[in-house]
C-alpha positions as CSV (number, residue, x, y, z in Angstrom):
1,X,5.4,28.9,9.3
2,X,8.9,28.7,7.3
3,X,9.6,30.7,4.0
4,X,11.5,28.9,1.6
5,X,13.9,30.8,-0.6
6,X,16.3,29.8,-3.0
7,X,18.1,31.3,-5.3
8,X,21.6,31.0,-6.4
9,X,22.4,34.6,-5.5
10,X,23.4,35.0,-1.5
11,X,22.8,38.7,-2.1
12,X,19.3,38.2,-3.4
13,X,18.5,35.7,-0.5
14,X,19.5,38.6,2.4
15,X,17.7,40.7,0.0
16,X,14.5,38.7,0.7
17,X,14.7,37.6,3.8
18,X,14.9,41.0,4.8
19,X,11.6,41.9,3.2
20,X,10.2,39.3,4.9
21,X,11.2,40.4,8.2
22,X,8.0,41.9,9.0
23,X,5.9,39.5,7.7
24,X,4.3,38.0,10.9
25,X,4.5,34.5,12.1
26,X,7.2,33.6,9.0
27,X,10.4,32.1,9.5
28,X,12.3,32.6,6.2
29,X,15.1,29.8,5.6
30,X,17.5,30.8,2.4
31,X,19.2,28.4,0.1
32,X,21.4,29.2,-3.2
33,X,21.0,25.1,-3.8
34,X,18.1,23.8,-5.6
35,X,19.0,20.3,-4.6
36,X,19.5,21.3,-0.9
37,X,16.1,22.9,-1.0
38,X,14.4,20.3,-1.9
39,X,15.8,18.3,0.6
40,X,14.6,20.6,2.8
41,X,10.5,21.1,1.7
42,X,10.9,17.4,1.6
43,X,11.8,16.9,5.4
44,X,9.6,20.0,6.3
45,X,6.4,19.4,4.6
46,X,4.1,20.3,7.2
47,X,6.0,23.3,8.0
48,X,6.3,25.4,5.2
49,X,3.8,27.9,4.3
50,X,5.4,29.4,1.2
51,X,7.8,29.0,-1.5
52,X,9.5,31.8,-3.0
53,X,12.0,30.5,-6.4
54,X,13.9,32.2,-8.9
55,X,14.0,30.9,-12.3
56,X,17.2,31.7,-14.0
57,X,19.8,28.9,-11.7
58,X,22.5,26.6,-12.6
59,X,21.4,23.3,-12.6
60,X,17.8,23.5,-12.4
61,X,15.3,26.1,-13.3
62,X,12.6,27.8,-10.8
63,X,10.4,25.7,-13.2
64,X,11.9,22.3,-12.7
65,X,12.1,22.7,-8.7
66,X,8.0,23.9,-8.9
67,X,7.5,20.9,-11.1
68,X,9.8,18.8,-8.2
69,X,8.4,20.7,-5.2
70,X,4.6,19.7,-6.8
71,X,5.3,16.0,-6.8
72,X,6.3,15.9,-2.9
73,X,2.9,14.0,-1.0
74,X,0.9,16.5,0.6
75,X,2.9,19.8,-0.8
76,X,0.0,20.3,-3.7
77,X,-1.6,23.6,-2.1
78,X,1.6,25.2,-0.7
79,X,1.8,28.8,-2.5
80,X,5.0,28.9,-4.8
81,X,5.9,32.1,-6.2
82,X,8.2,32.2,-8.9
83,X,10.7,35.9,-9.0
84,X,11.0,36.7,-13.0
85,X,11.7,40.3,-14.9
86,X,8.0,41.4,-16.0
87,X,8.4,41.1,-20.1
88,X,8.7,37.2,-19.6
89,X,5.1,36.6,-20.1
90,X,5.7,33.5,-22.1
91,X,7.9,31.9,-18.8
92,X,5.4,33.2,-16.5
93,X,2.7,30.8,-18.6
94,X,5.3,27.9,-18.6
95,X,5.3,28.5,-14.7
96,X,2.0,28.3,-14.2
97,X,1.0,25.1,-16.2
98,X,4.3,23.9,-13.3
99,X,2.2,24.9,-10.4
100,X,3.2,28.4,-9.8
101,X,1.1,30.1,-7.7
102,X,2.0,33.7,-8.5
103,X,4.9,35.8,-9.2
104,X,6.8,38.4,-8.2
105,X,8.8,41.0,-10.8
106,X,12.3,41.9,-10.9
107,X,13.4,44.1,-9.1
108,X,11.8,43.0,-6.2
109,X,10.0,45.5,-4.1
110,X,10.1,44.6,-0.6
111,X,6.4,46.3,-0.3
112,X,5.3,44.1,-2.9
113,X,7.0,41.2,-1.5
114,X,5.2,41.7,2.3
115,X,1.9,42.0,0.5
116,X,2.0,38.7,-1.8
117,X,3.8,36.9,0.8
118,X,1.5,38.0,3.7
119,X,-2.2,37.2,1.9
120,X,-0.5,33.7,0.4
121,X,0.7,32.8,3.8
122,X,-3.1,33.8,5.3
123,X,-4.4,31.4,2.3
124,X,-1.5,28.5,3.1
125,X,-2.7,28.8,6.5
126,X,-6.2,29.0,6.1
127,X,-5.7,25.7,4.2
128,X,-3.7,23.8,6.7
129,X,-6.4,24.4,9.2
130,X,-8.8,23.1,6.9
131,X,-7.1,20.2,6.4
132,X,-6.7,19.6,10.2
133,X,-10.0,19.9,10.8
134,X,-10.9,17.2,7.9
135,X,-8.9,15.1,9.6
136,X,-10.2,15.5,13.5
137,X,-13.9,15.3,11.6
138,X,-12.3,11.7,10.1
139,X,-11.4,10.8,13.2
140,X,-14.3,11.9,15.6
141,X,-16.5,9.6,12.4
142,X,-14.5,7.3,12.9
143,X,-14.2,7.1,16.6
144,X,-18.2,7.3,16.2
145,X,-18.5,4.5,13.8
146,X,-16.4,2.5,15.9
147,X,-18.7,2.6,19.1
148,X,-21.6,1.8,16.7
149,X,-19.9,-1.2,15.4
150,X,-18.9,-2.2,19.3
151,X,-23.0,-2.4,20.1
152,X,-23.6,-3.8,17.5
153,X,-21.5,-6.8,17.8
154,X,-22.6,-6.7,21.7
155,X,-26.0,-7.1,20.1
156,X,-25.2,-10.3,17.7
157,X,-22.9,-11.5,20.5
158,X,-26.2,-11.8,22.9
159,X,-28.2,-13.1,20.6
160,X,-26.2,-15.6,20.0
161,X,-26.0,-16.0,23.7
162,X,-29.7,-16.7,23.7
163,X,-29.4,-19.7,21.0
164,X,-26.7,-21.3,22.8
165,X,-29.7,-21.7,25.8
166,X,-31.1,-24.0,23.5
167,X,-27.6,-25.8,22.4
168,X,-24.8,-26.1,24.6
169,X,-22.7,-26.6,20.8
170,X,-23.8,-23.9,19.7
171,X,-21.8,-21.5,20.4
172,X,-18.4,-23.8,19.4
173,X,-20.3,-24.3,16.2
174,X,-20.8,-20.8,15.1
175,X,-17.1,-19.8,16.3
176,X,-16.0,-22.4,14.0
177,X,-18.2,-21.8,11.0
178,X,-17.0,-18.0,11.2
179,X,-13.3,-19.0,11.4
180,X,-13.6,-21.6,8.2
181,X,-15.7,-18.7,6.2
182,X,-13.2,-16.0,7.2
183,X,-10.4,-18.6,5.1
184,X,-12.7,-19.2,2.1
185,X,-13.4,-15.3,2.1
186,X,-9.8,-14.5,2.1
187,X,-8.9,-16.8,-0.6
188,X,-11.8,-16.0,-2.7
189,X,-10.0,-12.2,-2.6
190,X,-12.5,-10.4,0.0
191,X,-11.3,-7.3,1.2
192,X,-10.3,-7.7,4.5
193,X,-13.2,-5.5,6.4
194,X,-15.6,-8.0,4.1
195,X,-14.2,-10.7,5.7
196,X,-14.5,-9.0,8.9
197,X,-18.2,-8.9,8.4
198,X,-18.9,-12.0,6.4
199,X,-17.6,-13.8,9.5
200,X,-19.7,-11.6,12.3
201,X,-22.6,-12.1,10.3
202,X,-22.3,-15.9,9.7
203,X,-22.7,-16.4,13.4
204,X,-26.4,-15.7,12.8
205,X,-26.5,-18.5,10.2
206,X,-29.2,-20.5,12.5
207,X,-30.4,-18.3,14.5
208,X,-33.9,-20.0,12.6
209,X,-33.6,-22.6,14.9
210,X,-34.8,-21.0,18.1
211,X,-38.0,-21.8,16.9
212,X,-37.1,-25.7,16.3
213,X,-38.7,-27.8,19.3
214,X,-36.6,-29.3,21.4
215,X,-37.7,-32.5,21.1
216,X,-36.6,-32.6,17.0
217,X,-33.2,-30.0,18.0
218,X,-32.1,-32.2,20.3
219,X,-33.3,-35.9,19.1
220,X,-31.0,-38.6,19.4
221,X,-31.2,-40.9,15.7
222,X,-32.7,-39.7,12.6
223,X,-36.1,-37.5,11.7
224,X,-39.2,-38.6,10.1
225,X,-40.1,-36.4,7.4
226,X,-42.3,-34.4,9.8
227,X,-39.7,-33.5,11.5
228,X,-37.1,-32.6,9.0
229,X,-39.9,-30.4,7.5
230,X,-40.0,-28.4,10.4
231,X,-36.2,-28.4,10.7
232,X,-35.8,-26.8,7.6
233,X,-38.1,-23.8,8.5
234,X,-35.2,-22.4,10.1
235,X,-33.7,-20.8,7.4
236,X,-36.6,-19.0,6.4
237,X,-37.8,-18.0,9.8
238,X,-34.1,-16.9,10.1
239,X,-34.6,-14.4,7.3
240,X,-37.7,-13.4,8.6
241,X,-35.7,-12.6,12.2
242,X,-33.2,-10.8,10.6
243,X,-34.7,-8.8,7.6
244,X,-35.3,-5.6,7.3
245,X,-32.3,-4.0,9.7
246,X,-30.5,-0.7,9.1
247,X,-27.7,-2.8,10.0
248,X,-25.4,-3.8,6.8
249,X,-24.2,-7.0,9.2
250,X,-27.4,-8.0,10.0
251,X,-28.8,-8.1,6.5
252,X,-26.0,-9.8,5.4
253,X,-27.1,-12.6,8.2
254,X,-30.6,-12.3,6.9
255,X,-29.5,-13.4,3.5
256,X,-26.9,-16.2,4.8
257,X,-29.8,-17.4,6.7
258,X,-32.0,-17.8,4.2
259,X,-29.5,-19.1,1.6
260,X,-27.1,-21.3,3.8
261,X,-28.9,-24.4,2.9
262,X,-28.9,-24.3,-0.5
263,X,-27.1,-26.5,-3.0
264,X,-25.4,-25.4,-6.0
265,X,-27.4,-28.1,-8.1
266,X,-30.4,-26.6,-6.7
267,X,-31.5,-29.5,-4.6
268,X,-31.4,-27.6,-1.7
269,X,-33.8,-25.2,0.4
270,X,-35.7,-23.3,1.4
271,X,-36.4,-22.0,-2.3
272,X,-34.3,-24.6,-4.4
273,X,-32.2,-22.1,-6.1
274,X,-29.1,-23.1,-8.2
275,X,-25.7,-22.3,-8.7
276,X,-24.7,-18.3,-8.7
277,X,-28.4,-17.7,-7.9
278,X,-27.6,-18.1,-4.6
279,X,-25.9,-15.7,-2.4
280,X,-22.2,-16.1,-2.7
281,X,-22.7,-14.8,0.6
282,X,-24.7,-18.6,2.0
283,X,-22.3,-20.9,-0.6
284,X,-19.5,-19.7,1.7
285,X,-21.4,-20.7,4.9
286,X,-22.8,-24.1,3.3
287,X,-19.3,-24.9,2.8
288,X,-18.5,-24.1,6.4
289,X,-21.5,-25.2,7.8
290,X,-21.4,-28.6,6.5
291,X,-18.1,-29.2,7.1
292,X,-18.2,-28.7,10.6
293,X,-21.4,-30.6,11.4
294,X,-19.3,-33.5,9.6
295,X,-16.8,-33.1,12.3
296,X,-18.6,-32.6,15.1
297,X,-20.4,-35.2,17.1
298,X,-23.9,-34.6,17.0
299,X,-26.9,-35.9,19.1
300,X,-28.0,-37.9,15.8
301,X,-24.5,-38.8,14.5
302,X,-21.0,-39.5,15.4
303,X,-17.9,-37.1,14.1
304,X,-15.8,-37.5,11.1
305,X,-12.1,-38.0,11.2
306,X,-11.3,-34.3,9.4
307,X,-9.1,-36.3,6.3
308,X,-13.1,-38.2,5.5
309,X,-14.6,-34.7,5.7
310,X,-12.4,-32.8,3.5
311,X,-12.7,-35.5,0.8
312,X,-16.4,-35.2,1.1
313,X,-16.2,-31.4,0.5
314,X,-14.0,-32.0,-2.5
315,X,-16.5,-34.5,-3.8
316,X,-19.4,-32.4,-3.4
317,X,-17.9,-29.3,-5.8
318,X,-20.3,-28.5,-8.8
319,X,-22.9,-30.8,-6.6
320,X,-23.7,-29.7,-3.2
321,X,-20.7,-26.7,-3.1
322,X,-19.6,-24.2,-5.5
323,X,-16.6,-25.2,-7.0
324,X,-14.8,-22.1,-6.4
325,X,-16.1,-21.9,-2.4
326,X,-14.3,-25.4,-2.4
327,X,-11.1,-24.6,-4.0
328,X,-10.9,-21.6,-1.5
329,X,-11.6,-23.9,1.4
330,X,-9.0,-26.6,0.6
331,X,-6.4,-23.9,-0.4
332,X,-6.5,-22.7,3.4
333,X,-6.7,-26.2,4.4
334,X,-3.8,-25.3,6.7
335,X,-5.6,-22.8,8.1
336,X,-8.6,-25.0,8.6
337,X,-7.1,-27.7,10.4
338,X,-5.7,-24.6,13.6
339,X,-9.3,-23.7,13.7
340,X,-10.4,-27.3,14.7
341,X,-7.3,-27.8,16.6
342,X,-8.0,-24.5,18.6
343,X,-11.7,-25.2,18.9
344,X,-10.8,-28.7,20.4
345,X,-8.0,-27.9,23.2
């Protein structure tokens, strides 16, 4: 690792450098220019393993270039050691409340010098592998977390699989739903991994309806109240399919699930509830969700030119839709309009 040195004297540099000499693994590098020394710890960051500073220099004191060398990004646990006489007790102080990390007395003693320099090297070193090995622990989490993540979408991915089996549309439908949600997330100020997993988990929005017949999933014309009774059982046998994972994903689906099909003026169900009693999490999808079934053909219904189905969203706000879910979906309106156009080619 590199020694920094500065001071204004070249003497007292040699002088140093020489001490140093037998220091092992340290590569002293002398400079009589603050400035230029700082220039130097701040294209060398990761190399140095000590600083060593006089204080008495034209131009800037050892305690302004501690104070400078303390503000460089990832210089916070570099020793610095600061060269002052030994009746300077008050400086010394001064020096310390800098980010001094110990001193050395004048005259120097190059016995003294190897000692300090050698154990705060050891602890500078000591640090840096500490710090590598917090980062290859970040990375081998990561790298972990990541494989968990890739099964788990493999998971949802084939469930879904086994709902489109029931619904040749399905599959389009859910794509879409999850590109319109990931717009309204983003403009209601979602973090982008929340996004990520709002939209992964709104694909499981109906996965209720594997349990629907297939003589009311698939019926051509309207449903007799019978039938729309056991329609809406999806949402809560959805929940029920869902709840109770270790997976945050999956219990973010449970609760879109079960709350999907609510309406903000509580008109809705499974459970009726109004306005921010339900999830925000299912007024995002019920945006999304209706919106597409609008402008989709459907075995019961025909599509919706998307112009009619955007005005309908807009008039449902503070009725069917929360007002803010609708003002974040007709803000990205841009954006909604590619999905369609890409679902559609």
């Amino acid at each position: 690792m590199l020694a920094l040195i500065l001071d204004d004297s070249e003497m007292n540099n040699l002088l140093m450098m020489q001490a140093l000499k037998p220091v092992a693994e340290c590569e002293p590098v002398a400079f009589t220019s603050p400035v230029a020394a700082l220039a130097f710890l701040q294209a060398n960051v990761d190399r140095i393993g000590i600083v060593v500073t006089d204080y008495d220099m034209p131009g800037m004191t050892g305690l302004d270039v501690i104070a400078a060398a303390r503000a460089v990004p990832g210089f916070a646990h570099v020793p610095i050691v600061m060269v002052t006489s030994l009746d300077q007790r008050s400086l010394r102080h001064q020096a310390l409340r800098a980010g001094a990390t110990d001193f050395l007395g004048k005259p120097c003693d190059p016995v003294e010098i190897q000692a300090r320099v050698t154990n705060l090297m050891k602890i500078s070193a000591a640090h840096r592998q500490e710090q590598d090995r917090t980062a290859w622990l970040a990375h081998e989490v990561a790298a972990a977390v990541a494989v968990i993540e890739a099964r788990e979408h493999e998971i949802i991915a084939l469930l879904m699989r086994a709902a489109e089996h029931r619904d040749s549309d399905t599959g389009d439908h859910i794509a879409r739903v999850a590109g319109y949600v990931g717009v309204i997330a983003c403009n209601l100020g979602f973090a982008t991994p929340e996004v990520r997993s709002l939209k992964l988990a709104s694909t499981m929005h109906d996965v209720g309806k594997i349990g629907v017949p297939d003589s009311i999933l698939l019926k051509r014309g309207p449903l007799s109240a019978d039938e729309r009774a056991e329609m809406q059982k999806h949402a809560e046998r959805g929940r029920r399919i869902l709840e109770g994972s270790t997976s945050e994903v999956v219990r973010l689906a449970a609760e879109i699930a079960a709350s999907h099909h609510e309406r903000w003026d509580g008109a809705g169900y499974p459970r009726g509830l109004r306005g921010e009693a339900i999830p925000l999490s299912g007024r995002i999808v019920a945006v999304a969700d209706v919106f597409d079934a609008l402008v989709t053909e459907r075995p019961y219904k025909t599509a919706w030119p998307l112009d009619r189905a955007r005005g309908f969203v807009a008039d449902q706000a503070g009725l069917h839709f929360d007002p803010r879910c609708v003002e974040a979906f007709l803000a990205g309106w841009d954006e909604v309009e590619q999905t369609w156009i890409k679902a559609a080619a």
